[in-house]
C-alpha positions as CSV (number, residue, x, y, z in Angstrom):
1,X,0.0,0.0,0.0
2,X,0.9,3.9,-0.8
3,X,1.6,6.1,1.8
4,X,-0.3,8.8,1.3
5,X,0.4,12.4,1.3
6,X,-2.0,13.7,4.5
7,X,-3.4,17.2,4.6
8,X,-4.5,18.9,7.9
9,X,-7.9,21.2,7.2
10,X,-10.2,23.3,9.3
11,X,-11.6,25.6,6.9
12,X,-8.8,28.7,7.0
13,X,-7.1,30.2,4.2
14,X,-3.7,28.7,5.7
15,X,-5.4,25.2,5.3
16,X,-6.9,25.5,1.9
17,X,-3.3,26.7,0.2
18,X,-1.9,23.7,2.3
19,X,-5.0,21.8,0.6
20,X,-3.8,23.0,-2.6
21,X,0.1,22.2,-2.4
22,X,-0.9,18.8,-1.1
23,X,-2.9,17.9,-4.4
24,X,0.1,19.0,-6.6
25,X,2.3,16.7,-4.3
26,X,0.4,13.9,-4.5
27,X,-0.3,14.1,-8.5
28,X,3.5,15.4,-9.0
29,X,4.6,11.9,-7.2
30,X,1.7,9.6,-7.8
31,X,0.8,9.1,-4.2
32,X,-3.2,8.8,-2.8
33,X,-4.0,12.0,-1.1
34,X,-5.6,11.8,2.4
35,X,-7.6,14.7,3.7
36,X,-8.2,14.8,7.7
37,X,-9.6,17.4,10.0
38,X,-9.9,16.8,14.1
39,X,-12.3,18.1,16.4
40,X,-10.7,18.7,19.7
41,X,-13.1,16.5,22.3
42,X,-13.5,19.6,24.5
43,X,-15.4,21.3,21.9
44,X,-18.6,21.7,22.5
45,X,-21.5,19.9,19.9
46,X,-23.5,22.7,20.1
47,X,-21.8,25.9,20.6
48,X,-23.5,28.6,21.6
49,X,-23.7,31.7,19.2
50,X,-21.1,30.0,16.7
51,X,-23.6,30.5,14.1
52,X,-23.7,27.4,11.7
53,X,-27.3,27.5,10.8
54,X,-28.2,25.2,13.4
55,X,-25.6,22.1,12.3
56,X,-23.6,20.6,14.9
57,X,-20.4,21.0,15.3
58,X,-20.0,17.3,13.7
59,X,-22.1,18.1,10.9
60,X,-20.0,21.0,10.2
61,X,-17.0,19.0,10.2
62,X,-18.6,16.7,7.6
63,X,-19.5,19.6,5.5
64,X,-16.1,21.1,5.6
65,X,-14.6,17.6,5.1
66,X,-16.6,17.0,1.4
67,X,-16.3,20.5,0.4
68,X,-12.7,20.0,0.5
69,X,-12.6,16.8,-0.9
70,X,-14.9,18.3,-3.9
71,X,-12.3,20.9,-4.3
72,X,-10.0,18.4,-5.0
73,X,-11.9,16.0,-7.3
74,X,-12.5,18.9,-9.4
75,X,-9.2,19.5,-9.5
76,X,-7.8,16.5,-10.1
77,X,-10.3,13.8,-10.8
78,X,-7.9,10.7,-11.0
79,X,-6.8,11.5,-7.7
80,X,-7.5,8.6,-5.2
81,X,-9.1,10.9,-2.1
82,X,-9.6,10.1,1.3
83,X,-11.3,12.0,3.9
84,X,-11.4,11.4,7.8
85,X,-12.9,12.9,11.1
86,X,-11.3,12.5,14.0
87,X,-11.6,13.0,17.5
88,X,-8.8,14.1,19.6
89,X,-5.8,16.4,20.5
90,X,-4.8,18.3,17.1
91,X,-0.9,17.3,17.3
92,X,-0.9,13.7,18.6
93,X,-3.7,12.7,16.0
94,X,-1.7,14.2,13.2
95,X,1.8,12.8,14.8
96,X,-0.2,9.4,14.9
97,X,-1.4,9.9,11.0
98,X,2.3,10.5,10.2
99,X,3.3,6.6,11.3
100,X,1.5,5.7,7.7
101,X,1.6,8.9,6.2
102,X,4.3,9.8,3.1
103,X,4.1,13.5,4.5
104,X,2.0,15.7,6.7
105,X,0.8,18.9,4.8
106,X,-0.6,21.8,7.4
107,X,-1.2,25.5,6.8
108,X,0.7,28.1,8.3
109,X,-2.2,29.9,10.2
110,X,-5.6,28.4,10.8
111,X,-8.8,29.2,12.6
112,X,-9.1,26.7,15.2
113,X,-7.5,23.4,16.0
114,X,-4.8,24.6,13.6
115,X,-4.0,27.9,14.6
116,X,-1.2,27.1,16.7
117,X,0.1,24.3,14.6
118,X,3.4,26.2,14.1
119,X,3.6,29.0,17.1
120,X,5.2,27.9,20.3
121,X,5.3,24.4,21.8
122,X,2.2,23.1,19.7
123,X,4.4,23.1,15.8
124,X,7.7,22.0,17.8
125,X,6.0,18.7,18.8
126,X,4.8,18.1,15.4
127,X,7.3,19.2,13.3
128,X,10.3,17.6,15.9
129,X,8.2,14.3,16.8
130,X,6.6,13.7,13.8
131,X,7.3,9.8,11.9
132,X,7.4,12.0,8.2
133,X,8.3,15.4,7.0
134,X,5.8,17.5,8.1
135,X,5.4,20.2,5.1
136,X,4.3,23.7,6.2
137,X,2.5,26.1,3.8
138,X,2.3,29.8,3.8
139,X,0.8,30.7,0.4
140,X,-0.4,28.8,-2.5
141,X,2.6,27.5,-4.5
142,X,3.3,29.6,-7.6
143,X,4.2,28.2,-10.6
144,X,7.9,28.5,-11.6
145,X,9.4,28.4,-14.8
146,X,11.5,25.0,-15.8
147,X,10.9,23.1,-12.7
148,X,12.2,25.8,-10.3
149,X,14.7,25.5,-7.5
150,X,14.2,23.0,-4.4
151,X,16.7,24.1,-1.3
152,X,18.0,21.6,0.9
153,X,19.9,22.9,4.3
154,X,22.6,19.9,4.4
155,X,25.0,20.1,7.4
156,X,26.0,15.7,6.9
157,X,23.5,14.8,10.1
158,X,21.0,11.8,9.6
159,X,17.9,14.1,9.9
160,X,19.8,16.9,7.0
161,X,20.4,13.1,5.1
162,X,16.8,12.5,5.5
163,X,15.3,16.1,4.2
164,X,18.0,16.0,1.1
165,X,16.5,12.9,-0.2
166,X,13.0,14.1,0.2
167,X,14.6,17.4,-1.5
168,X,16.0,15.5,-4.0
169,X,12.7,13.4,-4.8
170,X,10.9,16.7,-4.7
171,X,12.9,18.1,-7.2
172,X,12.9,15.0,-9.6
173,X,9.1,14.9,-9.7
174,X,9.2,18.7,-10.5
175,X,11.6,18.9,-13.1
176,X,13.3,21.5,-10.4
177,X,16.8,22.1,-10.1
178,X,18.4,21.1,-6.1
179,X,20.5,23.9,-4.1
180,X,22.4,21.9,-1.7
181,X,23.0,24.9,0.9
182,X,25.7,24.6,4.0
183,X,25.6,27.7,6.6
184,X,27.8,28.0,9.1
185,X,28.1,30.4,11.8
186,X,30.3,30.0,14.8
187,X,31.4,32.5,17.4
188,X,34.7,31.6,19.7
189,X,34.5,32.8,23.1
190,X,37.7,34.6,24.2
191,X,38.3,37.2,26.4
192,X,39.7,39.7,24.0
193,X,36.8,41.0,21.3
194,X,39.7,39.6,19.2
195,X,37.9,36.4,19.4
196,X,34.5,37.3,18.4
197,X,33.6,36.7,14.5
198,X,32.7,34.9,11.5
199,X,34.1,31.3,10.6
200,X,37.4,31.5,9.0
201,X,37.2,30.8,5.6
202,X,38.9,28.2,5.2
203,X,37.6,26.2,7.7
204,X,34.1,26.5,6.3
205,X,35.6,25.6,2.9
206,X,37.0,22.6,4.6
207,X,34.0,21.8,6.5
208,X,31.9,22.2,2.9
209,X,33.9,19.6,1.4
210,X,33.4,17.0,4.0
211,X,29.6,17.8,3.3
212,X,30.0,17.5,-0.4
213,X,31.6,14.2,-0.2
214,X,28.4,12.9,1.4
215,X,26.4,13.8,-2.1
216,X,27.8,11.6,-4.6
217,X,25.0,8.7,-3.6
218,X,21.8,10.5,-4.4
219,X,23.4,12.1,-7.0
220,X,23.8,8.2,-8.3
221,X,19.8,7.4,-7.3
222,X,18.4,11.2,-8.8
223,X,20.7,11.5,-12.0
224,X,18.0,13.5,-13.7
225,X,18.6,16.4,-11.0
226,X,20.8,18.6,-11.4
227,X,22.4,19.4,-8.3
228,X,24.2,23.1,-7.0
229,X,26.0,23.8,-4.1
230,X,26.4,26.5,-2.1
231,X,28.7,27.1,1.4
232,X,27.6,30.3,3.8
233,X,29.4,32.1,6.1
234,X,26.2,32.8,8.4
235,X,23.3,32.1,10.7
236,X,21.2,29.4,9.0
237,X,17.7,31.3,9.7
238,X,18.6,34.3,7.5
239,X,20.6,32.6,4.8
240,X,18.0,29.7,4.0
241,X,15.3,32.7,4.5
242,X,17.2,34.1,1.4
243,X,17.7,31.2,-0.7
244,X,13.7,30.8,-0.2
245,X,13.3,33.8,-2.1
246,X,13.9,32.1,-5.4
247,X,12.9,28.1,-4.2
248,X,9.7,26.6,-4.5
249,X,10.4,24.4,-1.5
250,X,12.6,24.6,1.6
251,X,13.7,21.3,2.9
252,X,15.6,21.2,6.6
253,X,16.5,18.3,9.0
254,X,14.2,18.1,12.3
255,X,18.0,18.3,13.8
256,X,21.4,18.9,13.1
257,X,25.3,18.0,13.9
258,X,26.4,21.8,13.4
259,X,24.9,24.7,10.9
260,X,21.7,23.8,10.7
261,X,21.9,22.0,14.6
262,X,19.1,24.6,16.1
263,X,17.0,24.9,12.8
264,X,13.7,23.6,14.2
265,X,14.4,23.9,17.3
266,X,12.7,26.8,20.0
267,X,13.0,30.3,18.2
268,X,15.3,29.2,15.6
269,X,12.3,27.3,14.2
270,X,10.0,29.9,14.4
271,X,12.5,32.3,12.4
272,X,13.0,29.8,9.6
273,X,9.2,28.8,8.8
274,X,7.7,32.5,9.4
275,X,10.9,34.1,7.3
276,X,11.0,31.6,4.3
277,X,9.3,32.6,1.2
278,X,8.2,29.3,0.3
279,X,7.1,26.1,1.6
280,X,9.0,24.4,4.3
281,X,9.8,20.5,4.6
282,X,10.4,19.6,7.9
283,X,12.5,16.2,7.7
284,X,13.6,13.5,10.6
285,X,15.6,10.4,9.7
286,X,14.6,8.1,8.8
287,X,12.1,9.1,6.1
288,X,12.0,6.8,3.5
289,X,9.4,3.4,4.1
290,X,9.4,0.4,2.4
């Protein structure tokens, strides 16, 4: 069986454009698409002054579930489409759809369940705990011209390993060219202001080449993708905020052995997903399932 590609929805504008990236995904790679919303058990049925038109909060659900999942047969009508309500905390019934999921798709903002899916502790458990990347959506994807570029933060760790092959499928299903981007910024503490500064040179050069000896495999298993590299000098929020400018994707490791280390981790995470200019791919080893 397919894992499927698993879309959070609760009626937002964040969760529609994640609704709308998650069809392309699932077309782009051949994968069922599964459409899920959860209604928190300490919700009332029947709230009062909610409007509605008299519909309980279940029936609402329903509604929102089938118009979403007309949406997407519209859209794409050979698309196999699931839909499911469930009952339950918003994070650990999404963390458990992630154990047979291909990738967890959530808007950036939402209205309810969702609205705090990646603000504070609430997108830290998802996107650090979840069994898949966990994709996060700000704004419908634009179309971009040839393919476009897929960025992949790479620093050698198992989780970067693990969010450069999902880059690197991403890319080949797109037609997209893959920047391979190493950032590195470390600050020696001396007692002089002597010590304070930028990574020499040539040791990020040096670390950079370790890193690029670690690509030659999935450039053998993705030939078709053409594959660029690039070595900062700089704090990883700000310098994959500016490759984002140009990607149509952002793919980072849940955690990292230096650069990227404290990428989706407390406010490092939070700078990263509300700074990038595309869609972020939050990644933890291992990702691929048989």
């Amino acid at each position: 069986m397919t894992n499927p590609v698993v879309v959070g929805i609760d009626g937002s504008h964040g969760a529609y454009a994640a609704l709308g990236w998650a069809v392309q995904d699932a077309v782009r790679r051949g994968l069922p698409l599964r459409i899920v919303h959860v209604r928190e058990p300490w919700k009332s049925e029947h709230p009062v002054g909610a409007g509605g038109g008299g519909r309980s909060l279940t029936e609402r659900s329903e509604r929102l579930l089938a118009g979403a999942e007309e949406r997407v047969r519209q859209r794409a009508p050979r698309l196999e489409v699931t839909t499911a309500h469930l009952v339950g905390a918003v994070v650990e019934r999404l963390r458990t759809e992630s154990e047979t999921a291909d990738t967890v798709v959530v808007g950036s903002r939402g209205l309810g369940g969702f609205a705090g899916l990646v603000l504070g502790s609430v997108g830290l458990a998802l996107a650090g705990h979840a069994h898949g990347p966990v994709v996060v959506v700000r704004a419908p994807e634009l179309p971009a011209a040839g393919g476009g570029e897929v960025v992949a933060g790479f620093d050698g760790s198992a989780d970067a390993e693990a969010a450069l092959e999902y880059a690197m499928e991403q890319a080949a299903a797109r037609g997209a060219r893959l920047r391979v981007v190493y950032a590195r910024h470390t600050v020696v503490l001396a007692p002089q202001a002597v010590g304070y500064g930028p990574l020499p040179a040539g040791a990020l050069a040096d670390e950079a080449a370790e890193v690029g000896r670690r690509l030659p495999l999935w450039r053998d298993k993705y030939p078709e993708v053409e594959v660029v590299e690039s070595a900062v000098s700089g704090h990883p929020v700000p310098v994959l905020a500016a490759a984002s400018r140009t990607a149509v994707l952002l793919a980072i490791g849940s955690r990292g052995l230096g650069g990227f280390a404290a990428s989706v981790l407390g406010s490092t995470c939070h700078g990263v997903i509300h700074r990038a200019h595309c869609p972020v791919a939050v990644v933890r080893a291992p990702w691929r399932r048989s």
